[in-house]
N, C-alpha and C positions, 0 to 999 in steps of 0.2 A: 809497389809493396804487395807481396803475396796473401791469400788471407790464409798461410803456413797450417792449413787443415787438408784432408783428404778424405777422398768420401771411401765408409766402410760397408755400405751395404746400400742395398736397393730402398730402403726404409726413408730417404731422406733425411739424414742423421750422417755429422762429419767426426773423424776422431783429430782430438787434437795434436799435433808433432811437435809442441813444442807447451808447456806450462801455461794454464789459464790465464794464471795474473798477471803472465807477460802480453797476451792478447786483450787484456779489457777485463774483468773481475769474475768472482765465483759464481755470477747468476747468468753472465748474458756477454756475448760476443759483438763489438760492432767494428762493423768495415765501411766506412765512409766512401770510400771507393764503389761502390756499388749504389749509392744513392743516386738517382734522378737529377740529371743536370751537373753532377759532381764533375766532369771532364770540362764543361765551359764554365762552371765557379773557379775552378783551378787553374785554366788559362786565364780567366780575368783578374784572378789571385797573384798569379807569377808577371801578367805583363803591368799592370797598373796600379795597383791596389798599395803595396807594402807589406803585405801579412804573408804570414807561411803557408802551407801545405798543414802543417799541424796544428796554426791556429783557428785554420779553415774547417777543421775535423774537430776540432775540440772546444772553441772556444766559443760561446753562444752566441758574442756580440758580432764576432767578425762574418758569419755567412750572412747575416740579415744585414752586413754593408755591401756585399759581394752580388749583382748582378751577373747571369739569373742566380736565384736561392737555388740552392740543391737542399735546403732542407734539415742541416748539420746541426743546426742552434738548437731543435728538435730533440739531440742524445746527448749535449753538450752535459757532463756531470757538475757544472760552475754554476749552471742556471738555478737562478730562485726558484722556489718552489711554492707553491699557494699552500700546501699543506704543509709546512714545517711545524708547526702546531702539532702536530698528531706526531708525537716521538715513536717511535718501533725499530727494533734489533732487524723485522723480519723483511725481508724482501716481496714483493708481492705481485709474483710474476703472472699470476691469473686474475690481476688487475682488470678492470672495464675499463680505464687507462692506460692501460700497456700497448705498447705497439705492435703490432702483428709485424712476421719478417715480410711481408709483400710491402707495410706501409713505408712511401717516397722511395722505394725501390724504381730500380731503373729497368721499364717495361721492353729496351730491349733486350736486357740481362734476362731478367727474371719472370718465367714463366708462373702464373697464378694457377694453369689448370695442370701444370706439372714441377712442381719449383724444384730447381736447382739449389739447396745451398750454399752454395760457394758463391751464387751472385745477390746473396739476400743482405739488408748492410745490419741487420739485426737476428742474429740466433740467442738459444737457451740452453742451458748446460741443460741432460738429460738429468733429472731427480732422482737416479740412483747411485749419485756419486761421482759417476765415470768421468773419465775424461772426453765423454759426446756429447756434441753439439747437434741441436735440432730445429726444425721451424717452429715459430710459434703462431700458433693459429689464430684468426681474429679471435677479440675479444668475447667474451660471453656477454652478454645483454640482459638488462633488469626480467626478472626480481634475483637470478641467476650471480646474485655479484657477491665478491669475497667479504669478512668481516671488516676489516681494511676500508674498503669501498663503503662501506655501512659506516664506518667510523667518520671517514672523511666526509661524507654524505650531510651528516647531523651534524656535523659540525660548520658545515658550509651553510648552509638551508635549516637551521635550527627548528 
């Protein structure tokens, strides 16, 4: 599976070729395929196991039975969440829990001191609409963190 983007400039930034919602939703791209270890979960996927290819990408429960983890239960959209308590419309991609595209990327894909896109298993729609795709930088670090983050914070740690 292709991750059906192309790179449109030296900026580190991919345009998409084909419709967001068909790659993964309006905030964020992921490619499972470029995770860490993702090539030997997936042979140990197809020879032994019983699960798919796409249970292994999407399903939280099945990478955490898959020797080795590549790390997939990680993006799975199934997985509970400790904060479901804190209802919001809004997405919170400069989260201090957001993944950066280097994290459980696969080190010989993905260069950290020049990243490639196309080998990150996690991008972000550029925030002016477009249809680009971009790295997302580690996270920001306390006191530095979104309202969101402050939300969930006081609510965890009253």
């Amino acid at each position: 599976m292709s991750t059906a983007a192309r790179i449109v400039s030296a900026f580190s930034i991919l345009q998409l070729t084909t419709p967001l919602t068909v790659l993964g939703d309006e905030v964020v791209y992921y490619d499972c395929h470029n995770l860490n270890h993702f090539d030997e979960a997936l042979d140990a996927v197809r020879k032994n196991s019983g699960f798919t290819e796409e249970q292994l990408c999407h399903d939280y429960l099945v990478p955490r039975k898959v020797k080795p983890n590549c790390g997939a239960e990680n993006y799975a959209k199934n997985a509970p969440l400790f904060h479901d308590s804190i209802i919001t419309k809004n997405y919170d991609i400069d989260s201090i829990m957001h993944f950066s595209s280097e994290m459980f990327s696969n080190p010989k894909k993905y260069d950290r001191k020049d990243p490639d896109p196309k080998y990150a298993p996690l991008l972000r729609r550029v925030p002016d609409g477009s249809d680009y795709l971009e790295i997302i930088p580690d996270p920001k670090t306390y006191p530095d963190i979104t309202y969101l983050d402050w939300r969930c914070i006081t609510q965890l740690y009253p």
